[in-house]
C-alpha positions as CSV (number, residue, x, y, z in Angstrom):
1,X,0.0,0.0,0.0
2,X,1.0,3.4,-1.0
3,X,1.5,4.9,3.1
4,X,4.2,2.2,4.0
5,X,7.8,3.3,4.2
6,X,6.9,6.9,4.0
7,X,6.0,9.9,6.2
8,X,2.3,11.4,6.4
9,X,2.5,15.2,4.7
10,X,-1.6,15.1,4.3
11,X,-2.4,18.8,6.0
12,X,-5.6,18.6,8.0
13,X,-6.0,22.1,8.9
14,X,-5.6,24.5,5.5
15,X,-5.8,27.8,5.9
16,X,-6.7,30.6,3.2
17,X,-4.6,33.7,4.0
18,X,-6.5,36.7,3.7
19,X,-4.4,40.2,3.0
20,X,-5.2,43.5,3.3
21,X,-6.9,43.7,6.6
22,X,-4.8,44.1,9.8
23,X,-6.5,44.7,12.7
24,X,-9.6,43.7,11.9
25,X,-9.8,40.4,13.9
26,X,-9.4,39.5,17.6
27,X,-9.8,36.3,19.9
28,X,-11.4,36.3,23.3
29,X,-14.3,37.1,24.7
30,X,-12.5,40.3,26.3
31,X,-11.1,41.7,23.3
32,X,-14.5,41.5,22.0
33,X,-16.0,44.1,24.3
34,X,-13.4,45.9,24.1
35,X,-13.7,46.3,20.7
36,X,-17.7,46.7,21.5
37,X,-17.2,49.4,24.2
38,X,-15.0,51.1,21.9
39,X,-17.4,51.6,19.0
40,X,-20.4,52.2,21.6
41,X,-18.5,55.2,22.8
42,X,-17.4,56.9,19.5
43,X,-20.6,56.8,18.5
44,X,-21.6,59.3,20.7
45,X,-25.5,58.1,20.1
46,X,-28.0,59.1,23.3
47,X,-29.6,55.0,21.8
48,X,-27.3,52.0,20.7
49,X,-29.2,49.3,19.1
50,X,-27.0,46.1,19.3
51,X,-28.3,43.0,17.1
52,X,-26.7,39.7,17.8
53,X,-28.1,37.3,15.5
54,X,-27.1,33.5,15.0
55,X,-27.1,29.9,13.3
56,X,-28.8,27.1,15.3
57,X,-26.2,25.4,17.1
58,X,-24.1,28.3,18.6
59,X,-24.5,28.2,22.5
60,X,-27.1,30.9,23.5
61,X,-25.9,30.3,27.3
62,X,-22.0,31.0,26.7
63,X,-22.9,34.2,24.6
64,X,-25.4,35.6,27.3
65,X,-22.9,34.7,29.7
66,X,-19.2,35.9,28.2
67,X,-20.7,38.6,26.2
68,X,-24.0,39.9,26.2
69,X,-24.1,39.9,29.9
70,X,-21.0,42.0,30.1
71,X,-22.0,44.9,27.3
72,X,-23.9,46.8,30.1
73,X,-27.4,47.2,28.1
74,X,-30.3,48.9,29.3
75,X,-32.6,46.2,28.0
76,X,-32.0,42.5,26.5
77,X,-34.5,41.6,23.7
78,X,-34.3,37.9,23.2
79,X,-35.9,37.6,19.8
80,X,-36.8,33.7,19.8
81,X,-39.8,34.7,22.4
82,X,-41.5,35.7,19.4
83,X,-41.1,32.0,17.9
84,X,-44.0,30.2,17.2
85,X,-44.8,26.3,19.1
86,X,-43.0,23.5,18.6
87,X,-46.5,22.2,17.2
88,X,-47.1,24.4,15.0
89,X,-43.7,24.6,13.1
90,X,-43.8,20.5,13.3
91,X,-47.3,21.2,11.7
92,X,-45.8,23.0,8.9
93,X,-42.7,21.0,8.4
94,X,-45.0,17.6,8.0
95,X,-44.0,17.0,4.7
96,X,-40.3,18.3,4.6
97,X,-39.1,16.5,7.5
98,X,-41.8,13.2,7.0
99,X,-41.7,9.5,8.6
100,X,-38.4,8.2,6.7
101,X,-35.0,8.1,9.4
102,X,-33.0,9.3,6.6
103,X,-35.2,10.9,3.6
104,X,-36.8,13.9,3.5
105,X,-38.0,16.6,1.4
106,X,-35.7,20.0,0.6
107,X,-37.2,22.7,2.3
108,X,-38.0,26.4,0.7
109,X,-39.5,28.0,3.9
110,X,-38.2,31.6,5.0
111,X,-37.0,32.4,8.2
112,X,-40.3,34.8,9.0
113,X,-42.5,31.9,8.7
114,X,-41.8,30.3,12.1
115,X,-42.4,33.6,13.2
116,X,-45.6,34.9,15.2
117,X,-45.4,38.4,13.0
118,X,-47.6,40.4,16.4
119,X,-45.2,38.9,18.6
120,X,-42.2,40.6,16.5
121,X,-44.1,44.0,16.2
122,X,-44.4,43.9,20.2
123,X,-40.7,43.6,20.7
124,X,-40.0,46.2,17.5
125,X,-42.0,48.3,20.2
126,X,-40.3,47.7,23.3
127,X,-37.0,48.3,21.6
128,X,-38.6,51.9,20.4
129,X,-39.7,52.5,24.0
130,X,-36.2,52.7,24.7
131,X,-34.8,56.2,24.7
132,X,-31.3,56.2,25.6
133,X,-28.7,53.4,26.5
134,X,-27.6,50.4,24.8
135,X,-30.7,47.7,23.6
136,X,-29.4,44.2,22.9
137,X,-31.4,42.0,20.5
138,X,-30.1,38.6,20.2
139,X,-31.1,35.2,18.8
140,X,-32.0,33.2,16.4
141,X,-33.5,35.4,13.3
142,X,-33.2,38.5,15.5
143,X,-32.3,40.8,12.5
144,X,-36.1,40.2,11.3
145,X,-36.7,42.6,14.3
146,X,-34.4,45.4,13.5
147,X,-30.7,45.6,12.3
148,X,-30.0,47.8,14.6
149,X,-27.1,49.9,14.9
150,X,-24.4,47.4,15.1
151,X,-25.2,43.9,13.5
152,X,-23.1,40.7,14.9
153,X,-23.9,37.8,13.1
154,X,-22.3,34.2,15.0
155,X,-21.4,31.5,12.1
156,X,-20.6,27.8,12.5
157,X,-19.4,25.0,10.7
158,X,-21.7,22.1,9.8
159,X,-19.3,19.5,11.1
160,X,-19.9,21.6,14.6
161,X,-23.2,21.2,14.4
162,X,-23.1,17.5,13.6
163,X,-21.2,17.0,16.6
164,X,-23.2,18.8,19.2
165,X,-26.5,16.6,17.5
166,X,-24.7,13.6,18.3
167,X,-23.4,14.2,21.5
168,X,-27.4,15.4,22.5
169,X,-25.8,18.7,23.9
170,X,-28.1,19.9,21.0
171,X,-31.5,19.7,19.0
172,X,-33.2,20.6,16.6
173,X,-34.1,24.2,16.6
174,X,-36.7,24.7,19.4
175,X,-38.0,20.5,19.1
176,X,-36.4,19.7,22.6
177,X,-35.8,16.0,20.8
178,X,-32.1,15.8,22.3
179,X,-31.6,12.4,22.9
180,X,-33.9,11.2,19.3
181,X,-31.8,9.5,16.7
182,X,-29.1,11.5,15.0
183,X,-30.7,10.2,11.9
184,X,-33.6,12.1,12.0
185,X,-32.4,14.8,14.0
186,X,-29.6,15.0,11.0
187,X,-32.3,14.7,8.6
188,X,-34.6,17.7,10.3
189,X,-30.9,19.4,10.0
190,X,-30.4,19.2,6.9
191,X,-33.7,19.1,4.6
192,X,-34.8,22.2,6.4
193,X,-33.0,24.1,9.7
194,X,-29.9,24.4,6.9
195,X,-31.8,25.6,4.0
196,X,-33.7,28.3,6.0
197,X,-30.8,29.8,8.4
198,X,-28.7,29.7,4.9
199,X,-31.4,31.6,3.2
200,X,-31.7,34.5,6.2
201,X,-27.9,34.4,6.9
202,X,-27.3,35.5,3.2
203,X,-29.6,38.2,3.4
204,X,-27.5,39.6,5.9
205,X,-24.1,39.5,4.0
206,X,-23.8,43.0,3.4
207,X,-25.0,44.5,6.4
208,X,-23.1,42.4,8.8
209,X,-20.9,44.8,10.9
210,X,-19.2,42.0,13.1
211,X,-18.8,37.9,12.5
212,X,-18.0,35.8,15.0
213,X,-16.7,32.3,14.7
214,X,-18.4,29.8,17.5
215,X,-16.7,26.8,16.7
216,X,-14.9,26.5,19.7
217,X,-16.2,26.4,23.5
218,X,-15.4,29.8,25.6
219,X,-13.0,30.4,22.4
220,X,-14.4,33.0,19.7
221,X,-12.7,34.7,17.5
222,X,-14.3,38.2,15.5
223,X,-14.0,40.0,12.3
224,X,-15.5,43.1,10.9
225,X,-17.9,43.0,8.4
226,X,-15.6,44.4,5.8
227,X,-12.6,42.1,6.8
228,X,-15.1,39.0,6.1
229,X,-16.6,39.8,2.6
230,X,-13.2,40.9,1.4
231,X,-11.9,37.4,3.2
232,X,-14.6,35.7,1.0
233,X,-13.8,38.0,-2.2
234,X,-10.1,36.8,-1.9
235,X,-10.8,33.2,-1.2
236,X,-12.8,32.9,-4.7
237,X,-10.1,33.9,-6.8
238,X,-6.9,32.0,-5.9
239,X,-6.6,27.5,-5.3
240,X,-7.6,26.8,-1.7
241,X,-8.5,23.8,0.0
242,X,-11.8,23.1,2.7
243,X,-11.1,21.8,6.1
244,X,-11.1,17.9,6.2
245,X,-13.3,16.1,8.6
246,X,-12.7,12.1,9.4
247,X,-15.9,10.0,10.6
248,X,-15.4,6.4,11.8
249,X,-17.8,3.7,10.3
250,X,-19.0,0.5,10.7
251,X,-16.9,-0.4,7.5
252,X,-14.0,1.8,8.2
253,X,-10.1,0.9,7.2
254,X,-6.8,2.1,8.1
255,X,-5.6,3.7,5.3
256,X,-6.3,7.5,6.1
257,X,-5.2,7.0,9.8
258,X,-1.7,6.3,8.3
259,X,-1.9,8.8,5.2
260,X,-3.9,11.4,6.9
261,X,-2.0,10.8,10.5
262,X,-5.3,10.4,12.3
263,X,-5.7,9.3,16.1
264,X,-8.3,6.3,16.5
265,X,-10.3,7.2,19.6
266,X,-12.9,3.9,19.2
267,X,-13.4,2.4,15.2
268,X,-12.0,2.7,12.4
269,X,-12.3,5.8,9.9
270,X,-15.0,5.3,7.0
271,X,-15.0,8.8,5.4
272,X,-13.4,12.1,4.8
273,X,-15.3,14.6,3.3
274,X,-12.5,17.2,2.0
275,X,-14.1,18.3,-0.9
276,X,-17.4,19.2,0.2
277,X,-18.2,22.8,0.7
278,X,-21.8,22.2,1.5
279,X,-20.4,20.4,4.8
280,X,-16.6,21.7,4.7
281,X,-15.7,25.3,7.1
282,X,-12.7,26.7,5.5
283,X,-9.9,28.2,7.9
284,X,-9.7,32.1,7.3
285,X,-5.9,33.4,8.3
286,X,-6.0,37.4,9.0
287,X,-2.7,38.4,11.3
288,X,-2.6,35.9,14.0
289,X,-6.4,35.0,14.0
290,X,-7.6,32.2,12.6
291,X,-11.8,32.2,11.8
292,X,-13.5,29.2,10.8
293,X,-16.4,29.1,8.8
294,X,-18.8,27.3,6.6
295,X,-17.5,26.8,3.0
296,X,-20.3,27.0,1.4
297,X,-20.4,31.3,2.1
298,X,-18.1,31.8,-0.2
299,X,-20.9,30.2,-3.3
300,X,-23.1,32.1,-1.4
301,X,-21.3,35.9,-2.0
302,X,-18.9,34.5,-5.1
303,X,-21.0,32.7,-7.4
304,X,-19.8,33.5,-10.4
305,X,-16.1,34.1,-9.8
306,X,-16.2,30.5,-8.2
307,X,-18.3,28.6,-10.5
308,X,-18.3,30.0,-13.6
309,X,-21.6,32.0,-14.5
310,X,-22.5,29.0,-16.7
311,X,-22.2,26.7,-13.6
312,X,-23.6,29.4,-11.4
313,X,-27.0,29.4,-14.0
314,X,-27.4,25.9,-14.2
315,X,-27.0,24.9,-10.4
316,X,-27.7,28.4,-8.9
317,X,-26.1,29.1,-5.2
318,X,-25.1,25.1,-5.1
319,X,-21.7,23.7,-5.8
320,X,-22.4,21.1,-7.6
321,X,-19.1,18.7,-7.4
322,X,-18.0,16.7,-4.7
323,X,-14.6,15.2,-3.5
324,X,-14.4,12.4,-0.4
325,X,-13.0,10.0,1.1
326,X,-14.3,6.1,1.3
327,X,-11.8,3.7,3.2
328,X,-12.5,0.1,3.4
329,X,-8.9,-0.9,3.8
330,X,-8.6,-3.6,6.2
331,X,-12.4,-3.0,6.7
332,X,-15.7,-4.1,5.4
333,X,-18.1,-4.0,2.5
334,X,-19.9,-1.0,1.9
335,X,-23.7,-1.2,1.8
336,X,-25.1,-2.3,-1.8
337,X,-26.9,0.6,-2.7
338,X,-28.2,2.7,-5.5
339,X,-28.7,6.5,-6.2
340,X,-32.0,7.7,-7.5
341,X,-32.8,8.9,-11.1
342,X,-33.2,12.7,-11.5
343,X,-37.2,13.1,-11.8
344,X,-37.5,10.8,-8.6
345,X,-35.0,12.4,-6.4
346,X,-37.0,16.0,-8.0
347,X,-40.4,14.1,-7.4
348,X,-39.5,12.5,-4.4
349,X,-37.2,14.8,-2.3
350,X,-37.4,18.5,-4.2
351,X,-33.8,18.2,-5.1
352,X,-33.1,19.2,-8.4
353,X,-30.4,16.8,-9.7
354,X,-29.2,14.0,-8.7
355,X,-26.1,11.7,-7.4
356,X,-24.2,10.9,-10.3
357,X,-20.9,9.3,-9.2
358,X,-17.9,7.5,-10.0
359,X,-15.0,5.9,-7.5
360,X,-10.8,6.7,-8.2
361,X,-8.8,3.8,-6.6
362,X,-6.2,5.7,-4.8
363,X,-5.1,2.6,-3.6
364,X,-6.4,-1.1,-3.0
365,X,-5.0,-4.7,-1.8
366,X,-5.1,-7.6,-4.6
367,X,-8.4,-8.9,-3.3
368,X,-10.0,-5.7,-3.9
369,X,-13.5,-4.9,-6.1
370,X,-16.1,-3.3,-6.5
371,X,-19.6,-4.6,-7.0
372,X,-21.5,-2.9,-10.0
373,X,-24.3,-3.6,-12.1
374,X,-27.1,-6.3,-12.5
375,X,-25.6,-10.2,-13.9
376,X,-26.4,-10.9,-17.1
377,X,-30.1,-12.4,-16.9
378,X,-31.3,-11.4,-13.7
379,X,-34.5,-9.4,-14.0
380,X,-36.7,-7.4,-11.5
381,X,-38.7,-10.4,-11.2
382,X,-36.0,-12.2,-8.8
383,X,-33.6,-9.0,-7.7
384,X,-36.2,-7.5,-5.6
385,X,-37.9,-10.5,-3.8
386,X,-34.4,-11.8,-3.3
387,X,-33.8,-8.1,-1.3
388,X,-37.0,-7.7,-0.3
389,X,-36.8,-11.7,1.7
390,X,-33.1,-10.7,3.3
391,X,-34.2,-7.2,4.7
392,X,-37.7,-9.3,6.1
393,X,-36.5,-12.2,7.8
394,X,-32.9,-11.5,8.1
395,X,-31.7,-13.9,5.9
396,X,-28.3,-14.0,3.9
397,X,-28.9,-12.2,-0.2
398,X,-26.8,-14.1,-2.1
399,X,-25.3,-11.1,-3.7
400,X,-23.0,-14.3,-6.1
401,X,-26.2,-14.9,-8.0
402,X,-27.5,-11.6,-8.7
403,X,-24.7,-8.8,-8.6
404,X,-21.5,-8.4,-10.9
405,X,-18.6,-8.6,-8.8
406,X,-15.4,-7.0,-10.5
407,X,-11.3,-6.9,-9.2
408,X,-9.7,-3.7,-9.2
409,X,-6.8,-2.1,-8.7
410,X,-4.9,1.4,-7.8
411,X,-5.6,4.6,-10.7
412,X,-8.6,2.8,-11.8
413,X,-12.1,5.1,-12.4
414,X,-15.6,3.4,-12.0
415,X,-18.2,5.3,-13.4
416,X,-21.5,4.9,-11.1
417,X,-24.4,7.1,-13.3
418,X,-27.3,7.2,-10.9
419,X,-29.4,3.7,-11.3
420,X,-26.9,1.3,-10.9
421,X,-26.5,-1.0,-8.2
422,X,-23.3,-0.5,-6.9
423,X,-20.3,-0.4,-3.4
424,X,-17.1,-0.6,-3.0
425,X,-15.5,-3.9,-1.4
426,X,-13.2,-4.4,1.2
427,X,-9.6,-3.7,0.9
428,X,-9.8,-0.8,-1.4
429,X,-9.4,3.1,-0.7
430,X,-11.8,5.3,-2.5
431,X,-11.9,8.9,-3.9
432,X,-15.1,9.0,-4.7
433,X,-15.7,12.1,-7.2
434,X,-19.3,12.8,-7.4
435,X,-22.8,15.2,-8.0
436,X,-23.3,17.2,-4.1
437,X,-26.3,15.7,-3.5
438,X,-25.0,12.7,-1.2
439,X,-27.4,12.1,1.2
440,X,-29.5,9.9,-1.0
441,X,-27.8,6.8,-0.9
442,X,-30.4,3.8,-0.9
443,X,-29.1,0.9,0.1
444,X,-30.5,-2.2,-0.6
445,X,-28.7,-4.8,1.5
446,X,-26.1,-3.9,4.4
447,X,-24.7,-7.3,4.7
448,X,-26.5,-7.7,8.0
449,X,-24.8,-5.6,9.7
450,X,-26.0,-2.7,12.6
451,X,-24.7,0.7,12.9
452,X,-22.1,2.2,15.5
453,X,-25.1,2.9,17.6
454,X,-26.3,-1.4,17.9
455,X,-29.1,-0.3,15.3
456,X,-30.0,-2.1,11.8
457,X,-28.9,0.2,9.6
458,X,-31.5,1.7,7.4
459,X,-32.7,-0.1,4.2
460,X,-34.7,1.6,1.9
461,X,-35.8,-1.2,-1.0
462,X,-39.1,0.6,-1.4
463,X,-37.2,3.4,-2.7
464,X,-34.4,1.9,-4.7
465,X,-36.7,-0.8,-6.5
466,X,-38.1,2.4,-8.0
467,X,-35.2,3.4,-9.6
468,X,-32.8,0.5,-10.4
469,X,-31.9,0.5,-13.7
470,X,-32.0,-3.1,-14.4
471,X,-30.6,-3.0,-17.9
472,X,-27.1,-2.4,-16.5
473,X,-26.1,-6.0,-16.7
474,X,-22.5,-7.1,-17.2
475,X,-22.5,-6.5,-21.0
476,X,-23.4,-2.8,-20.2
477,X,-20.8,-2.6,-17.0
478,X,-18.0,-3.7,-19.0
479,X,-18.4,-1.3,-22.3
480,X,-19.7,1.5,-20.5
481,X,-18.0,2.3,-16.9
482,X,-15.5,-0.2,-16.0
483,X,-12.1,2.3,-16.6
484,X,-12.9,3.5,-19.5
485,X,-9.7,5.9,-20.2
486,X,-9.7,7.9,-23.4
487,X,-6.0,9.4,-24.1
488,X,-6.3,13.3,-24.8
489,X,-3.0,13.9,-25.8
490,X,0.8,13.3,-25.0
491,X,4.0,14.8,-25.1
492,X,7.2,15.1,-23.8
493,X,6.3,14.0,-19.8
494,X,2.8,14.9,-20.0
495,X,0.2,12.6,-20.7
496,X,-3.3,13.8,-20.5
497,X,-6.4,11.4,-20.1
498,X,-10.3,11.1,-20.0
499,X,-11.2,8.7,-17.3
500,X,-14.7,9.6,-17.3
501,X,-17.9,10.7,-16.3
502,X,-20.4,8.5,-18.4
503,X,-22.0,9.9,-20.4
504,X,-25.3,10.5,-18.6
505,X,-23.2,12.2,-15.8
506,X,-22.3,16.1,-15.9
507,X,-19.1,16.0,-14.4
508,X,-15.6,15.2,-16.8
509,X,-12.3,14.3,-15.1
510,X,-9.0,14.6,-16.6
511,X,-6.2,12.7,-15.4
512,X,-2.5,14.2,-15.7
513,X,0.7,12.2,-15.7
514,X,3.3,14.3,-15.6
515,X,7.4,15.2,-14.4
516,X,7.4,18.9,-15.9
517,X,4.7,22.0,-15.5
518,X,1.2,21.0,-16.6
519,X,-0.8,24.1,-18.3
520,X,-4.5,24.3,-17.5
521,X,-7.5,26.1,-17.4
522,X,-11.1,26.4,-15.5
523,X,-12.4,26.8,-19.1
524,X,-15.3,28.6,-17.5
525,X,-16.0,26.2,-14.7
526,X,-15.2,25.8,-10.8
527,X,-12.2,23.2,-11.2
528,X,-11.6,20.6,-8.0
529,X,-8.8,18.4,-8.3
530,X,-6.5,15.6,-6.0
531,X,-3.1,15.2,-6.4
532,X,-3.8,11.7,-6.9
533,X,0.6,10.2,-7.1
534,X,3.5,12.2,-5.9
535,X,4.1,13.4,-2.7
536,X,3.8,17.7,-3.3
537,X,2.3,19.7,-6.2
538,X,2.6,23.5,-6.8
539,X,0.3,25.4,-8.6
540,X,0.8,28.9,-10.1
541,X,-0.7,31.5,-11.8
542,X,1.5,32.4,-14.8
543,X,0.0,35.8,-14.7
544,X,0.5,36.2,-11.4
545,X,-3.0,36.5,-10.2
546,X,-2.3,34.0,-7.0
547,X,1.0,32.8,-5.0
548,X,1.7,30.0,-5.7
549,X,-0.2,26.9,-3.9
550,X,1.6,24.0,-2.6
551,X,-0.6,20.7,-2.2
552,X,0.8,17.1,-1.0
553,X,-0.5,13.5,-1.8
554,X,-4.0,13.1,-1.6
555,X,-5.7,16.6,-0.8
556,X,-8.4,18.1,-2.6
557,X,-7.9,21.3,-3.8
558,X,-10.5,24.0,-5.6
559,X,-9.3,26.6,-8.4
560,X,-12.0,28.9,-8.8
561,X,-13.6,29.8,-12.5
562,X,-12.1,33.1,-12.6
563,X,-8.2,32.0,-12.2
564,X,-9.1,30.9,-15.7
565,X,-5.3,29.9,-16.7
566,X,-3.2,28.4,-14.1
567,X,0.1,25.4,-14.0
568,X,0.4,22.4,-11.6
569,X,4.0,21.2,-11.5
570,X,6.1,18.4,-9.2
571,X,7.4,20.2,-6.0
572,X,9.8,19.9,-2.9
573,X,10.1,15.9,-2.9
574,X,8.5,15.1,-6.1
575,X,10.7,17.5,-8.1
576,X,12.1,15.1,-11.5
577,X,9.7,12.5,-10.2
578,X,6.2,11.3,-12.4
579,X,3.2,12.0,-10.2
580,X,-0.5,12.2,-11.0
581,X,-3.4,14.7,-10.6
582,X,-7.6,14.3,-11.6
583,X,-9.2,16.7,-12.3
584,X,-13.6,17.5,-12.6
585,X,-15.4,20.0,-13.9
586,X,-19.0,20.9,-15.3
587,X,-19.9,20.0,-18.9
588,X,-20.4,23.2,-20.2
């Protein structure tokens, strides 16, 4: 395997360094009253409306206590009295967040609906009562109140918020369901807490005059307003990479704890996302202060620099390729599963394309394969009964009889177009280069295992019988996605190939062999690449338009749409060596 004999360089905590704006960020709870105090006083106003507004997940109790405690305010306005019931909002979220564990339906609620709008125009009074001093209005949507004077908006990382859901320190916005199953309360996360803070928080962008990053307990860290959407104007016009998060699994290997230099606490690690900016925080480097937050901001404000317009119209404020992490080395099966066709998952779940996918080996043992595709004569008939009678009475599905079973081995590219029945075995490591939308994975058989938690792990046949291509038989494996490399062109140590997507998938990758500078460019779309052989990379802008961007083995990196030209060449220990990138991008 490729870690043995060599030392890990994989660099878990990336950080985009931001220019241009010194002393505009300080750490500590202290330093941020001072810097409150400060701009209360030079203000010279008789009435000082502070607004402290939030994403679920950020600890009300530590920000009442450490801050807005301290700021000396003639009255606190806690906006979330104005909140409607838990039964109502349940009421009204019926259909998004449904009976499924895993599945819902995307939500496009606003903010102001889980409002009580008389209960908001009663505190809009009581802050105009107010004649003089300093009025705090904090919470959860409590710029739908007022903006106020000063606005102070706290962020957080998903990956944050999926760890204080799991450790039941939180819930679900107002549903007091702490110690329910992460799966749902996950699933109430995602189809619609996400979509609707998302939605107010980038209303807010350009009147924020404060962010503070929550991520870590009694430890926040605070930029101006100015510093942050210039931080996020910066970060979509130069390579950067996402901050890597490791989650263990009930298949997990060993591979990244070696190559990624990971501590085991319990089980093995499963997955990394590191290419995910829907679920990544990127780490924000102005002077000494380091602010985390969520990825995904910088789509929000940058659309078009970092997509591509074309990408930008097609997708809208979504970013539309993934890059992770599957590690079954020294581990176990993944579940046999399937992804859903696009007018089911837009029928179904109100997501408006679907998980088209395909697995790089970045490495694998000689036992290793990947299970793909229906054999040749198996029809609905006998596939689904056969699934159906395993997940019912716990029986054994004799996967031998009804699934294509193929060997693979390192730099291969299975191509996965939504439909097919499909996992990775044991023994292989995974890059699995995909369409965002990867929560709707339906597995069909799970090899009888249960979760982390002692729990079956969930099994949705209903679902996946739907949408099972059952023409992708071994004939149609073999000629259509087993490594199917296409050579671009070749010369003098650079060789240039197509690996993939199928057809029916959106994304291309490009692989590049290479000992010498590679030229590229975006071409109009949001490039993501992994430096796939060689142990460092550096890219460079030959106009200048970035410094140049060192990467090691195996990290994801994005070069936005508007670098437009740009050069990946060996580096540091790979200089003279042949080492390997892939590349995806939208079709355009």
């Amino acid at each position: 395997m490729y870690f043995k004999g060599r030392t890990a360089n994989y660099d878990k905590a990336p950080m985009i360094e931001i220019d241009g704006y010194r002393d505009n960020a300080v750490r500590g709870y202290d330093r941020i009253l001072e810097i409150l105090h400060k701009t209360i006083r030079k203000s010279n106003k008789q009435k000082m409306v502070i607004v402290i507004d939030y994403y679920h997940g950020v600890r009300k109790e530590e920000l009442e206590t450490s801050l807005i405690n301290r700021i000396g305010a003639e009255k606190i306005i806690y906006s979330e009295e104005a909140k409607l019931p838990e039964h109502i909002i349940r009421k009204k979220l019926d259909r998004n967040i449904t009976e499924d564990r895993v599945f819902g339906v995307l939500s496009v609620h606003k903010l102001i609906e889980f409002y009580d709008e008389k209960l908001l125009s009663v505190l809009k009074e009581t802050i105009d009562k107010v004649d003089h001093g300093v009025v705090i209005v904090y919470g959860i949507g409590a710029a739908l109140i007022t903006k106020g004077d000063i606005l102070i908006y706290g962020d957080m990382a998903r990956w944050e918020i999926q760890q204080r859901l799991r450790s039941k320190e939180l819930d679900n916005w107002g549903a007091g369901n702490f110690n329910e199953d992460i799966l749902r309360k996950y699933k109430r996360a995602y189809f619609v807490e996400w979509r609707v803070l998302d939605r107010h928080k980038r209303s807010l962008f350009d009147d924020i005059d404060y962010l503070i990053d929550t991520n870590r307990k009694d430890d926040p860290k605070m930029i101006t307003g100015n510093a942050f959407r210039g931080a996020l104007d910066q970060a979509s016009k130069k390579p950067f990479r996402l901050v890597p998060y490791f989650d263990e699994g009930i298949w997990g290997g060993k591979w990244m704890e070696e190559v990624c230099d990971l501590r085991k606490t319990y089980n093995n690690f499963a997955w990394c996302f590191d290419g995910v900016p829907e679920e990544n925080s990127v780490y924000l480097k102005i002077d000494d202060v380091v602010i985390e937050i969520a990825a995904i901001n910088i789509v929000f404000r940058k659309p078009n620099e970092l997509l591509g317009p074309k990408v930008h119209s097609r997708f809208g404020l979504e970013f539309p390729i993934r890059f992770d992490f599957l590690d079954t080395m020294g581990g176990g099966n993944l579940s046999l599963q399937v992804h859903p066709l696009t007018e089911y998952i837009q029928e179904n779940f109100g997501m408006h394309y679907t998980q088209d996918e395909s697995y790089y080996i970045l490495d694998a043992e000689a036992d290793a394969c990947v299970y793909l595709g229906i054999k040749d004569g198996v029809n609905r008939e006998n596939l689904i009964p056969a699934l159906e009678k395993a997940q019912r009475k716990g029986e054994t599905f004799d996967d031998t009889k009804y699934i294509n079973k193929f060997s693979i081995k390192k730099h291969d590219h299975i191509l996965i177009p939504a439909g097919t029945i499909h996992c990775s075995g044991k023994n292989a490591m995974v890059l699995e280069i995909s369409a965002t939308p990867y929560i709707f994975t339906m597995k069909l058989w799970d090899w009888g295992r249960v979760g982390l938690d002692g729990i079956p792990r969930p099994v949705h046949i209903e679902h996946g019988k739907n949408v099972i291509q059952h023409d992708r038989n071994t004939k149609w494996v073999q000629a259509n996605l087993l490594n199917r490399v296409d050579l671009i062109k070749e010369e003098d140590g650079i060789r240039e190939e197509r690996t993939g997507l199928h057809e029916l998938e959106f994304i291309e990758t490009r692989r590049h062999w290479f000992d010498k500078e590679v030229k590229h460019n975006t071409g109009g779309s949001v490039n993501m690449l992994n430096l796939v052989e060689g142990e460092e990379a550096v890219v460079t802008s030959p106009t200048g338009k970035f410094d140049p961007f060192v990467v090691h083995y195996a990290e994801t990196f994005i070069v936005p749409s508007c670098v437009g030209e740009y050069t990946v060449a060996p580096y540091g220990k790979s200089k003279g060596k042949r080492i390997a990138t892939i590349k995806a991008y939208v079709r355009i």
